[in-house]
N, C-alpha and C positions, 0 to 999 in steps of 0.2 A: 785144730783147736777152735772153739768156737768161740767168739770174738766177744759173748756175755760172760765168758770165764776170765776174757782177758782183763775185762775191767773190775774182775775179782782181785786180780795183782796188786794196784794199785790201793785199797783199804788193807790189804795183807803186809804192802810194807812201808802201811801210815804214809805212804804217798798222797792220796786224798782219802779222807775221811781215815778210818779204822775201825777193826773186829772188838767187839766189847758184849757186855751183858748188858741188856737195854731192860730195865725193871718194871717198864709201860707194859714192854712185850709180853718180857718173862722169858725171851730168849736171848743167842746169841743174835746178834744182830750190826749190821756198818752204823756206827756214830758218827759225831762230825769231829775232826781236828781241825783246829783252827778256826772252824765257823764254816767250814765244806763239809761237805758229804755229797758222793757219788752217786745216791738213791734215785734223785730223779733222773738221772742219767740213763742209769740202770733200769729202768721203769722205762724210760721211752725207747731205749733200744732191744731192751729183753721183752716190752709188750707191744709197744705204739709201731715201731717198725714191721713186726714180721704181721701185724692186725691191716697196717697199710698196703702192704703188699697185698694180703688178701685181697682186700676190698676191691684193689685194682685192680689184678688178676681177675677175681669174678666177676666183675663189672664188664670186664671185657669178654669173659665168656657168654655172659646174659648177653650183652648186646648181639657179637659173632649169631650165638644160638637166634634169636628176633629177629633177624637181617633175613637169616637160613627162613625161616619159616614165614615169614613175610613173601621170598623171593618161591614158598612152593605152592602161597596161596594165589599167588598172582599165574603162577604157571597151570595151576587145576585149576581155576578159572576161567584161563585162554584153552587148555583143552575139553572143557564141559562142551565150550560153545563148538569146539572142532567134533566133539564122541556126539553130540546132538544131529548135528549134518549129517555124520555118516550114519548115525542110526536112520535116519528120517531117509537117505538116498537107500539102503539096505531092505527098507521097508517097502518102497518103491519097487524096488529091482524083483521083491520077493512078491511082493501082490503082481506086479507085472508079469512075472513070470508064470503064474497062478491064470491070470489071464487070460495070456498067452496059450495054456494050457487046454484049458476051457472052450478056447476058438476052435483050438483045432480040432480037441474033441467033437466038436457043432459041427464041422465042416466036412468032417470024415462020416459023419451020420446022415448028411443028407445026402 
């Protein structure tokens, strides 16, 4: 049972507040007995509560998810400057080899 039904009980048997025809509305609606009524009550736990969860739940995914992509730009970052080295050593090795190449070809011709 869900705990906004539960506070349905209590206007149901003039516990606090009570079910009536409310003529503003035009429906049925909880009045007050006694100078109570349960409405704001009812209103912060049927809206305010499950709106505050949200808020904090998401709040905390937004940050979690911020953290996460924060910590992947820091990491492509550190590895630009590591893939630049190794392109530049690659480069190296590949003209070198090319070179290398070249000599020998000269050397085998003369």
């Amino acid at each position: 049972m869900d705990i906004r039904f539960g506070f349905a009980v209590f206007p149901l048997f003039e516990v606090w507040g009570k079910f009536g025809y409310d003529p503003k509305v035009g429906t049925c609606s909880i009045m007050k007995l006694n100078g109570r009524s349960p409405k704001m009550t009812l209103y912060i736990v049927a809206f305010g509560l499950p709106s505050l969860v949200f808020l904090v739940c998401y709040s905390r995914i937004f940050w979690v998810v911020h953290q996460a992509s924060q910590r992947v730009i820091k990491d492509s970052l550190e590895n630009v400057s590591i893939n630049r080295s190794v392109t530049f050593s690659s480069k190296k090795v590949f003209f070198g080899n090319i070179i290398g190449i070249l000599r020998w070809r000269l050397r085998k011709q003369l």
